[in-house]
N, C-alpha and C positions, 0 to 999 in steps of 0.2 A: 503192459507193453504188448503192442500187437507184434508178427513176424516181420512185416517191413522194418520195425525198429532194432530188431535183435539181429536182423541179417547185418545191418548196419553196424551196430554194433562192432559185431567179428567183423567185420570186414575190417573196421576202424583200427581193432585192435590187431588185427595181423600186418595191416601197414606200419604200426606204430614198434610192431615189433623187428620189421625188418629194416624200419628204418634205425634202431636204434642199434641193430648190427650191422647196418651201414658204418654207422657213426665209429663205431670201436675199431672194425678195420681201416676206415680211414686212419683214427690216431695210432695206431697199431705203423697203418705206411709212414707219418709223418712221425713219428718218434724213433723208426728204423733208418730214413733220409735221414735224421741229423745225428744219431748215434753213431751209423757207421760208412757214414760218406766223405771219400776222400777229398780233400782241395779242386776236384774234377769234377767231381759230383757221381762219383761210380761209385754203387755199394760195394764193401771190400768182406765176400762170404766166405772163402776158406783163404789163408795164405801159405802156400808153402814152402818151404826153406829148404834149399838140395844145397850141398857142400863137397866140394869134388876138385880134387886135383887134379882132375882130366882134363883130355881137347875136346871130350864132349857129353853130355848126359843124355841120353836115350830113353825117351819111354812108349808105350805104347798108344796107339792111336785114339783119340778120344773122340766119342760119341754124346753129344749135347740133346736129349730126345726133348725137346719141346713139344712137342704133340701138333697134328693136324685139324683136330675137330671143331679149332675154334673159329671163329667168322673173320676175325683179321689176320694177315699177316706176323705172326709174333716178332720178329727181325725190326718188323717198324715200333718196335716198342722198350726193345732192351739189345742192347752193345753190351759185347764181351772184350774186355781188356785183358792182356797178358804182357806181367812185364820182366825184363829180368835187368840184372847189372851183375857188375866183377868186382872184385877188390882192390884188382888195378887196372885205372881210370885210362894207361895208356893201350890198353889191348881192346880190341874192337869185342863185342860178342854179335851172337845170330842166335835169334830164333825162329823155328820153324816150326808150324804147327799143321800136320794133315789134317782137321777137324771137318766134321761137317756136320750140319744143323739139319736134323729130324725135320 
């Protein structure tokens, strides 16, 4: 084998490699979309449960750091749901969230 054929080679074989870790994180996203995507289609990552006989639950301000480094907008890519309810259907609830995205 001369060098044009062996550069080839690797070259071949490192596309083949990152192609095939393309591959896995692709099925890696589509087996996480249907394992835990709700009726809406939003991934459901932590759920939390607060139970309280209060007029209100207080916590503190939360900070979402998505990072700036990258070439797009991340906002145009991923939506944050937050939802709540009561136990009884006739009392209104509010939520407020001061949040803001990194």
């Amino acid at each position: 084998m001369n060098a044009g054929r062996i550069v080839l080679l690797i070259v071949g074989i490192i596309i083949v490699v990152v192609a095939i870790g393309l591959m896995v994180a692709g099925g890696g996203v589509l087996w996480a979309n249907g394992a835990s995507a709700d009726d809406e289609g939003y991934l459901t990552l932590k759920t939390i449960r607060i139970d309280r006989n209060s007029y209100a639950v207080v916590s503190e301000p939360t900070d979402i750091e998505i990072g700036s480094w990258w070439v797009w907008d991340w906002s145009d890519l991923a939506t944050i749901k937050i939802e709540g309810s009561n136990g009884n259907s006739s009392k209104n609830i509010f939520i407020g969230s001061p949040m803001k995205v990194i």
